[in-house]
PyMOL CGO cylinders between C-alpha atoms (Angstrom):
from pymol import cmd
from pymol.cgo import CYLINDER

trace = [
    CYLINDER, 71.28, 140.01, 30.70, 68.86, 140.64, 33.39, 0.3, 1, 1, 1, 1, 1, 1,
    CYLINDER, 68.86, 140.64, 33.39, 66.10, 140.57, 30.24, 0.3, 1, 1, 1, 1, 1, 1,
    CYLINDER, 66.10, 140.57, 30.24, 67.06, 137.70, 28.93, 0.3, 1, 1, 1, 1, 1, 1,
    CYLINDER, 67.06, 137.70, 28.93, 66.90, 136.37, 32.51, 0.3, 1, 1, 1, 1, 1, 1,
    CYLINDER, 66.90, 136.37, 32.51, 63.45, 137.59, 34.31, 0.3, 1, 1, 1, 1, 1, 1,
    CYLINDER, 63.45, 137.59, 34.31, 61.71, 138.88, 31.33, 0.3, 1, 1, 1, 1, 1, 1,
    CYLINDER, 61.71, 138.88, 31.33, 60.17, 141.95, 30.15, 0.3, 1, 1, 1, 1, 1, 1,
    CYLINDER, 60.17, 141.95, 30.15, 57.28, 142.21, 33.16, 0.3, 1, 1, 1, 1, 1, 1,
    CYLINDER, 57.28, 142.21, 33.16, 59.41, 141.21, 36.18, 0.3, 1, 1, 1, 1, 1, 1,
    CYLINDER, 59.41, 141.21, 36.18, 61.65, 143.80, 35.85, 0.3, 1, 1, 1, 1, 1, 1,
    CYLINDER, 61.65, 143.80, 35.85, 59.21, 146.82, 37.15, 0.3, 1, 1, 1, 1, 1, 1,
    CYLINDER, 59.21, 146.82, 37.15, 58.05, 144.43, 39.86, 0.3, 1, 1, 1, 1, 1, 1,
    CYLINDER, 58.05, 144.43, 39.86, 62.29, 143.72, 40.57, 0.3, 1, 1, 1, 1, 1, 1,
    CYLINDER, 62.29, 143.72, 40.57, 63.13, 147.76, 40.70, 0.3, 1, 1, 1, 1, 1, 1,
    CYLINDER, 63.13, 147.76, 40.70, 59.93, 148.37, 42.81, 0.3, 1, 1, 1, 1, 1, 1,
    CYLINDER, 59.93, 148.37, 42.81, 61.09, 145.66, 45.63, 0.3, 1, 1, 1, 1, 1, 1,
    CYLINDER, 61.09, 145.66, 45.63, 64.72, 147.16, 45.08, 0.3, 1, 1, 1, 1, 1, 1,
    CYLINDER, 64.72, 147.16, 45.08, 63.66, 150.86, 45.60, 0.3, 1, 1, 1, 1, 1, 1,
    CYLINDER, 63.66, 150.86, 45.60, 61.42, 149.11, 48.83, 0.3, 1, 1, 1, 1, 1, 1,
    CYLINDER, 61.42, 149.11, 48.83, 64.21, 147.60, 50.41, 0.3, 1, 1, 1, 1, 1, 1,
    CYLINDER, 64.21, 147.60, 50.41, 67.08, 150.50, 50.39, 0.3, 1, 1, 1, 1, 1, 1,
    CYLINDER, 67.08, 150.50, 50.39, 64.07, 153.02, 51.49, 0.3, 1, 1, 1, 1, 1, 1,
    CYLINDER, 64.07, 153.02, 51.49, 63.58, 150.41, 54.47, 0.3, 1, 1, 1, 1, 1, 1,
    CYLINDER, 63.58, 150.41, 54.47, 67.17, 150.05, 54.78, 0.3, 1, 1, 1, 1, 1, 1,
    CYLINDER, 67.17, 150.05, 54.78, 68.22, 154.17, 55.20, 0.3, 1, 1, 1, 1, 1, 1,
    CYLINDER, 68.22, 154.17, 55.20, 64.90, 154.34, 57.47, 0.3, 1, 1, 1, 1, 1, 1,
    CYLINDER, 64.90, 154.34, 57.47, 66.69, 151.88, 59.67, 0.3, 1, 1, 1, 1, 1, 1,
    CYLINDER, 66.69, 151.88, 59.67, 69.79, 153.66, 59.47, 0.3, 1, 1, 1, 1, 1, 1,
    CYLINDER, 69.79, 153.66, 59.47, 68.14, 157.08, 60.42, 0.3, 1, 1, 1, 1, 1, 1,
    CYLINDER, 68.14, 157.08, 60.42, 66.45, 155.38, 63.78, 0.3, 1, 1, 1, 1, 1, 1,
    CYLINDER, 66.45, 155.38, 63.78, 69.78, 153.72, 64.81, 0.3, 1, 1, 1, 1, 1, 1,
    CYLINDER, 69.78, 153.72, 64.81, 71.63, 157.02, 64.31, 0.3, 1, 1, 1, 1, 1, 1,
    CYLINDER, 71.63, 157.02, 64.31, 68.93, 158.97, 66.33, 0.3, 1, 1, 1, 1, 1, 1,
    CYLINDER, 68.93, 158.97, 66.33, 68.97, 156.61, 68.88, 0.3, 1, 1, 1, 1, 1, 1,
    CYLINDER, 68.97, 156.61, 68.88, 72.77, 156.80, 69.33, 0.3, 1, 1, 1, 1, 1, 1,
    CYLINDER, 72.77, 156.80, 69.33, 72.66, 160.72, 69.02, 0.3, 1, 1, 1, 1, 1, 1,
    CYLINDER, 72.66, 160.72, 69.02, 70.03, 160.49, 71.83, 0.3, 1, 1, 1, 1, 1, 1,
    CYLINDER, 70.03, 160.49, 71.83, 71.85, 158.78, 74.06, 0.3, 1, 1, 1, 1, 1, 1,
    CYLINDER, 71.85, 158.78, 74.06, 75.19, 160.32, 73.62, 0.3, 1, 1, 1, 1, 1, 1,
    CYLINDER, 75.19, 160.32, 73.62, 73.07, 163.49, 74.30, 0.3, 1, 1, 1, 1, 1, 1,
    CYLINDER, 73.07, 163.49, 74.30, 72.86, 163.98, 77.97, 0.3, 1, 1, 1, 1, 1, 1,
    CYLINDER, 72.86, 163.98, 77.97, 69.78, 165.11, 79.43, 0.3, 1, 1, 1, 1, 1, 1,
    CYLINDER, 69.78, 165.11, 79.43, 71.39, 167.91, 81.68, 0.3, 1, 1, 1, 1, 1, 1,
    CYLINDER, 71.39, 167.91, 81.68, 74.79, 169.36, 80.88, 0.3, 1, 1, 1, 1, 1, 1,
    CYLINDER, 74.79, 169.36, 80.88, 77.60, 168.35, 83.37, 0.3, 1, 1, 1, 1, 1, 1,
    CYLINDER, 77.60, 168.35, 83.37, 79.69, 171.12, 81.70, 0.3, 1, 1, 1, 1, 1, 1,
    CYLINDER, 79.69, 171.12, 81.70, 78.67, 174.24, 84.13, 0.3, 1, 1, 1, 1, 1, 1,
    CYLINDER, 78.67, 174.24, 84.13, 81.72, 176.48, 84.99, 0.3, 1, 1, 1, 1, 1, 1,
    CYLINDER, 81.72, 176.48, 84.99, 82.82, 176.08, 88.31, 0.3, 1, 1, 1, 1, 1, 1,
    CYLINDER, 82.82, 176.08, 88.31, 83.02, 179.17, 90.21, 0.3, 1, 1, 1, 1, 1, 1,
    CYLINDER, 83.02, 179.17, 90.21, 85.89, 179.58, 92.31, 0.3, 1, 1, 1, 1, 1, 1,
]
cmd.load_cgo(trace, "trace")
């Protein structure tokens, strides 16, 4: 169907642009997810025993 559609020579340039967009798509998932695993990371622990 797609063929009959977009022809034989648009459907390299069709996967290419496909393949472009989810690689930019999980890249923007990876940055998101590090920055929410950075800041739900604290910089110094506030989990020290407390000596009594």
């Amino acid at each position: 169907m797609i063929l009959l559609i977009f022809g034989p020579s648009q459907i390299p340039k069709m996967a290419r642009s496909i393949g472009q967009a989810m690689r930019e798509f999980r890249k923007a998932q990876r940055e998101i997810g590090d920055e929410l695993n950075r800041e739900e990371t604290p910089d110094k622990p506030d989990n020290k025993p407390i000596d009594k």
